[in-house]
N, C-alpha and C positions, 0 to 999 in steps of 0.2 A: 581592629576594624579598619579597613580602607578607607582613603579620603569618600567624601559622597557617597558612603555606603548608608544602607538607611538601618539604622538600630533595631535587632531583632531580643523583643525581652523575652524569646520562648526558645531561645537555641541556645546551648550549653558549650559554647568551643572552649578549647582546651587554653588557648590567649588568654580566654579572660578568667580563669581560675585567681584567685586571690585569698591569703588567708585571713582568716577572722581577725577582728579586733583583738586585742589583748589586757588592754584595761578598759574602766567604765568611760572615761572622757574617748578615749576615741568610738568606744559601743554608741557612746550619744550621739555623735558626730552621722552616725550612719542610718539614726531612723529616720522614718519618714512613711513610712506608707499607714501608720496608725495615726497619724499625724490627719492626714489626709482622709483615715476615716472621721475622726474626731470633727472634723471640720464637715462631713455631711450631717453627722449625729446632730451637732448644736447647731440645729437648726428650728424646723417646723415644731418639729416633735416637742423637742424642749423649750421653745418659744410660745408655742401655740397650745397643744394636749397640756405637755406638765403645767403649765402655768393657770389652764383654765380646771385641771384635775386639785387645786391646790386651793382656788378660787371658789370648787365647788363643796369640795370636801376638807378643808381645812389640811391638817398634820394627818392627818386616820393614813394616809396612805404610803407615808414617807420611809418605810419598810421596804414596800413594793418598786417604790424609785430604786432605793439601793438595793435591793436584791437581782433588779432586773439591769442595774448597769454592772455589775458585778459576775455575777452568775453567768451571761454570753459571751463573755471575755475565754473561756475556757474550752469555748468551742471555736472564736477566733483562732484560739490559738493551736492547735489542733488540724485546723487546716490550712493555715502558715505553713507547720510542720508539715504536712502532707504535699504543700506545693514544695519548698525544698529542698526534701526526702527525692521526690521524683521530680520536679520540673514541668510539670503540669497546671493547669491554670484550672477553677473551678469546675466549668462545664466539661475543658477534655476530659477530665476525671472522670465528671458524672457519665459520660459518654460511654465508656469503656464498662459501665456494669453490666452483669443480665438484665433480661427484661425487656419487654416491647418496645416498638421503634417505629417511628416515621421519621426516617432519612435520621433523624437523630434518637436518642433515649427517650420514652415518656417525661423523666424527670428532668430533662432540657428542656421538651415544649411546655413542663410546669413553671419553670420559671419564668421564660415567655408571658407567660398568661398573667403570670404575678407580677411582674415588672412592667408591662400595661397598664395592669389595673392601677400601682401606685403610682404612674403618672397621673391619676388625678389629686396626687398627694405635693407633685412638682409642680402643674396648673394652680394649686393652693397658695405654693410659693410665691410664684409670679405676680399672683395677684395680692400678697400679703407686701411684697417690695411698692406695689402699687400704691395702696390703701398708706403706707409709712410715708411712701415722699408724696405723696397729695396733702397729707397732713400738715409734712414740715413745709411742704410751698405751695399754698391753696391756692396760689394766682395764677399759677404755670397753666393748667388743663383750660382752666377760663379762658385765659387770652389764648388758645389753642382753639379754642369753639367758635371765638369772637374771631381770629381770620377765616377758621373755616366755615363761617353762617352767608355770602355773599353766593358761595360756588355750590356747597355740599349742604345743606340747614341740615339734613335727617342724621348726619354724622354730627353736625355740631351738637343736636339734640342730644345724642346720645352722648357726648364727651360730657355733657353739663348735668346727665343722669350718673354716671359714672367715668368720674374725674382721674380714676383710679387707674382706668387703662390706658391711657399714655403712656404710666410711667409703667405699668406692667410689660406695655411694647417694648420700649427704651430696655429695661432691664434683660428681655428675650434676647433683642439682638446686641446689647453688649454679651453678653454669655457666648454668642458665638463665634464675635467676633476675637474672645480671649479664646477660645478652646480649639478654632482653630487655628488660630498664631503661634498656640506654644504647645508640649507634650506633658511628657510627667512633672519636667524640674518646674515648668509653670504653673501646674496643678500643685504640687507641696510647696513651692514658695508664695502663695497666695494661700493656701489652708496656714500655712505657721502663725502669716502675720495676723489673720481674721481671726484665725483659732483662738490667739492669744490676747488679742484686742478686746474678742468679746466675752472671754473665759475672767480677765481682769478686772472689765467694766461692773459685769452681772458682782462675783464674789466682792469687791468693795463696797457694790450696791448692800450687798445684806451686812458686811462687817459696822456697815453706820447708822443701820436701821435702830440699835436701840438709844440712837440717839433723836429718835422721832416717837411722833405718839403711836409708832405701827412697831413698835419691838417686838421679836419674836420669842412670845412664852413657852419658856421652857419648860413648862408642866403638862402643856398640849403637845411639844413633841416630844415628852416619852409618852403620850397616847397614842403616835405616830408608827407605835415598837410594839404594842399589842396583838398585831398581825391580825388584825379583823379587816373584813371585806361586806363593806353595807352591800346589801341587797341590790337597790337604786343605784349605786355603782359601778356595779358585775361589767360590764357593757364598755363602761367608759375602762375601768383597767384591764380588759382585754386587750384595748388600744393600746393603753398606753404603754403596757407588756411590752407590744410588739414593735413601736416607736421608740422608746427611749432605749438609752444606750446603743448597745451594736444590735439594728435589727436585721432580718434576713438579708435582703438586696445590700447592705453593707457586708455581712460573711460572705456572702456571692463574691465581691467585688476583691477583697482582704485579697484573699492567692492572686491576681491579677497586678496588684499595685506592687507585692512584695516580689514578685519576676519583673517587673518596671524597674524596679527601684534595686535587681542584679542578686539577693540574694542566693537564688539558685546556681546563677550561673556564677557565682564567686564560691560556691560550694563544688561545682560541676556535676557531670555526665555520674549518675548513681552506676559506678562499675565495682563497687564492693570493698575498694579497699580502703587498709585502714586510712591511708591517707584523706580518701575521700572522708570516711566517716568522719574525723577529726575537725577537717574543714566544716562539715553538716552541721556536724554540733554546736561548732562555734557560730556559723550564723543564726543556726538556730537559738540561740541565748540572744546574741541581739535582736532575732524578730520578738523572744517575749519581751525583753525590754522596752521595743517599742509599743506592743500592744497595752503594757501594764503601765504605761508611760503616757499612752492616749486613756487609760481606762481612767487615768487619775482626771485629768484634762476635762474629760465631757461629766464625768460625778459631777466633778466641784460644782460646771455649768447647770447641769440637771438641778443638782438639789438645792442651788443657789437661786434657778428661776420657778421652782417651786414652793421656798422659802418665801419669794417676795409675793407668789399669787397668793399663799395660805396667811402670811401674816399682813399684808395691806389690802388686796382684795376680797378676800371672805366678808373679813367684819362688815365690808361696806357692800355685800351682795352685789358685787358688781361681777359677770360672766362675760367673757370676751364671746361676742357671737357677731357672725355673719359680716355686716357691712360697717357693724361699729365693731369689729374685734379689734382691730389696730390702735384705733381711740381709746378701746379700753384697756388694752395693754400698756397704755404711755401710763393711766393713771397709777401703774406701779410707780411710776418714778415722780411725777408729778405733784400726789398726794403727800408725800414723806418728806421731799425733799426740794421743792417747788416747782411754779412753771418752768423756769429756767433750764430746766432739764430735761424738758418732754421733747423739744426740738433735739436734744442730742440721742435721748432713747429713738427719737423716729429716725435720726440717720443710722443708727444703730442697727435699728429693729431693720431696715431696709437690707442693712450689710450680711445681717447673718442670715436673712432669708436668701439673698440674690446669692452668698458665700454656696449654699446647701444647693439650690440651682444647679449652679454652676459646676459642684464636682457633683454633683448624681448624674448629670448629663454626660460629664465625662467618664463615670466608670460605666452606665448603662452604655454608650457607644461602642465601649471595649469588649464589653460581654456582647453583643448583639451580633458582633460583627465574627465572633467566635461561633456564636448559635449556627449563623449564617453558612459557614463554614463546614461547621459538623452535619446541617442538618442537609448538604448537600445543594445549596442554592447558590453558592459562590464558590470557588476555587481560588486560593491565594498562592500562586505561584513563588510569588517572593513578598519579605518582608514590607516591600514598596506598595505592595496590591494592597494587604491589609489596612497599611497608615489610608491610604487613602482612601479607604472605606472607614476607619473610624473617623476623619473629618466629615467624610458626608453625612455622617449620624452623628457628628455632633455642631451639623448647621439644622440637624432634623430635627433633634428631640428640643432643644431651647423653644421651635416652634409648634411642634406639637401639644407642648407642655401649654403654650400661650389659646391654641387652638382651642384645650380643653378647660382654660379660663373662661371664656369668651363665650362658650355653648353652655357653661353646667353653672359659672356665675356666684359662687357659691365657696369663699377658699378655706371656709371650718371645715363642712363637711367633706369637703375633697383631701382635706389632709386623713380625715377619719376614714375616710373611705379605703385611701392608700397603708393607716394604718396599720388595718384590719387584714386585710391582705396580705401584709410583712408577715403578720402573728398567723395566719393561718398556715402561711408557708415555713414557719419555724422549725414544727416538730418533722418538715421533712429535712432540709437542709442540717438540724443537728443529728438526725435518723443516720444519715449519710456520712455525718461527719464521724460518728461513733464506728461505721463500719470499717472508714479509712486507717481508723486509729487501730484496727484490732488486723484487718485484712491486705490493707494496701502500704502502711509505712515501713521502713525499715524495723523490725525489731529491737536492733541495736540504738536504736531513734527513740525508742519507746518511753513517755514522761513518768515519771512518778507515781506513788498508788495515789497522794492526794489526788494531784491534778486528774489521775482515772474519776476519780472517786466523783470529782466536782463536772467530768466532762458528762459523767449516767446523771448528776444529779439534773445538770441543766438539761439534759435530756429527756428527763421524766417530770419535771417543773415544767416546762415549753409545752409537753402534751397534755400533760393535763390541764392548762391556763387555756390550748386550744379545744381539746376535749367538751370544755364547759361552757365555752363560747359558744361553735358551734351548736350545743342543746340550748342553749339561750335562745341561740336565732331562731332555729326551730321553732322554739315556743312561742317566741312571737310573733312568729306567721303563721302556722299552725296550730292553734292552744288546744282543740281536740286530740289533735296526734300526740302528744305530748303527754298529754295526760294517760 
């Protein structure tokens, strides 16, 4: 690439061909873009859902955790392989099938509409980062109210009503200020260190739990292994289906980070031969090693912040909800292990929220601006046109995201909102992915009968899990029709 030329991660030139790694230490050396999922995963979802799903329900559910971070891994990786097989990023893909169109595929404007909607799941965030550092420094927003009561009083009112959104701003506009300063290597050198910080902190939390009166009884989690689904649940593990582990807007995102981060273009241009295939393959081994690599990563964090909602919150009927969820979330760490802690869980709790912000903004900008693209409202000439439309969308969405704090006020249910969303739009994006596998990959690319085996299964678990939600909602707005 020339000097001052701007890095194109969707062009395949013949320069940057490269061959695959050859043993595991250097395969390590080369992940990163599951890295970078992992690090939106452990966030809301598993901070907020899993932990108040554990809180509400005890072990009953911890089946449904691992089967649900387990089981979409298979469809990650799938369309890893289908990006590159061909060099194509998720929407080009979906672009190119039959089927109706405005300006782009139906199933482009479907995600559109679903990536909307979970922005009230990133407004959740904002305001979850908020509600954590008000906690750890109640005095900041106060004396923020106390200068501004001489000029503005209606604003001060409000700052001393909700303390919270200072730091929910503060948090918006650092986000943007990071995303647009740097590209991908700033995006995965900020997921490693966060990923691993809070993937550490959570798993120790529970290795010393049975040294408190909140041990986790190991008789209630093999109750956990039952596979039973309360009634009164149904609702809440749809969500959490569709939030925990890799959910849809993260496999959206997957083919886009792994053309970032070159493995296509170090495989190159799919011209058929063997050379090429050889090369395919071998990246292809290290995109699953990265994806099995992150799947380990966000488990351990799931079922670890699951663990401490089912064995220290339950007993104590304590539910993280609405304006006390943050406060009640410290008393996992609080209860067990003392106050002394609760200040380090809220810097915490703040990080992995503002961490999940932060790259969902940055992969939403990257697909957006691709929509944008296909659906014939922009034209990117050269790789320069593009970069500069994803900085503008991502000085856009940190504040859109803040916008839809501020109107809807509420960061459980905007996370539940967005998560419901993800899970609806499951069974199409793995619908899609199943087709790639059988219609658009190389054949010589083609995985294993398991992994066939596990890609139908997640396929047919995802629709049915959506299947039954949807008749849920139904019912609940309708109980005539239903019946």
């Amino acid at each position: 690439m020339k000097s001052g030329e701007i890095y194109d991660p969707y062009a395949l030139p013949a320069d940057a061909i490269q061959p695959p790694p050859t043993n595991l230490w250097r395969a390590l050396r080369n992940i990163g873009p599951g890295i970078i999922l992992a690090g939106s995963i452990v966030g809301s979802g598993e901070l907020i859902l899993t932990t108040k799903f554990g809180a509400q329900y005890g072990y009953a559910f911890l089946w449904l955790i691992l089967f649900s971070c387990v089981i979409k891994v298979f469809v990650q990786i799938e369309l890893g392989r289908y990006a590159i097989s061909s060099g194509k990023p998720t929407l080009g893909a979906i672009n190119e099938l039959r089927g109706p169109r405005l300006g782009a595929h139906i199933l482009v404007w479907w995600w559109l509409i679903m990536m909307l909607t979970t922005f009230t799941q990133i407004g959740g965030m904002a305001g979850g980062v908020g509600q954590a550092m008000d906690l750890a420094f109640p005095h900041a927003a106060r004396t923020i109210a106390d200068w501004t009561q001489p000029f503005w009083p209606d604003l001060a009112s409000l700052i001393r009503q909700r303390p919270d959104y200072p730091w929910a701003i503060l948090a918006s506009l650092t986000a943007v200020i990071l995303l647009v300063s740097g590209g991908y290597r700033r995006v995965e050198q900020l997921s490693v260190y966060l990923v691993a910080a809070v993937t550490l902190l959570t798993v120790l939390s529970v290795a010393v739990l049975p040294m408190t009166p909140y041990a986790i009884r190991w008789d209630r989690v093999v109750e956990g292994f039952q596979f039973l689904v309360p009634a009164a649940g149904m609702a809440v593990a749809f969500g959490v289906f569709g939030v925990t582990g890799v959910g849809a807007t993260e496999l959206y995102a997957y083919p886009y980070w792994c053309l970032e981060k070159g493995y296509a273009r170090f495989a190159g241009s799919r011209d058929g031969s063997e050379e090429w295939l050889q090369r395919a393959r071998g990246w292809i081994r290290v995109m699953q090693l990265d994806a099995w690599c992150s799947m380990i990563v966000f488990t351990l964090a799931t079922v670890s912040f699951y663990f401490m909602g089912a064995a220290v919150l339950h007993p104590q009927h304590l539910i993280p909800e609405d304006k006390a969820m943050v406060d009640t979330l410290s008393q996992m760490y609080a209860k067990p292990f003392g106050l002394w802690t609760q200040m380090v869980f809220l810097i915490g709790c703040g990080a992995v929220l503002f961490k999940t912000l932060y790259i969902s903004c940055a992969g939403h900008a990257r697909l957006t601006a691709d929509f944008f693209s296909l659906a014939k409202f922009l034209q990117f000439e050269t790789a320069r046109d593009r970069a500069r439309w994803i900085q503008v969308l991502c000085v856009f969405y940190p504040l859109l995201a803040l916008a839809l704090l501020l109107t809807l006020k509420n960061p459980v249910k905007m996370v539940v909102i967005g998560a419901v969303a993800q899970a609806a739009t499951l069974p199409i994006i793995s619908g899609i992915t199943v087709f790639f596998r059988y219609f658009g990959t190389d054949p010589r690319l083609a995985p294993r009968r398991f992994s066939d085996a596990c890609l139908w299964l997640a396929f047919f678990s995802i629709s049915c899990v959506a299947a039954y939600a949807v008749y849920s909602q139904l019912s609940s707005l309708w109980p005539a029709a239903a019946r």
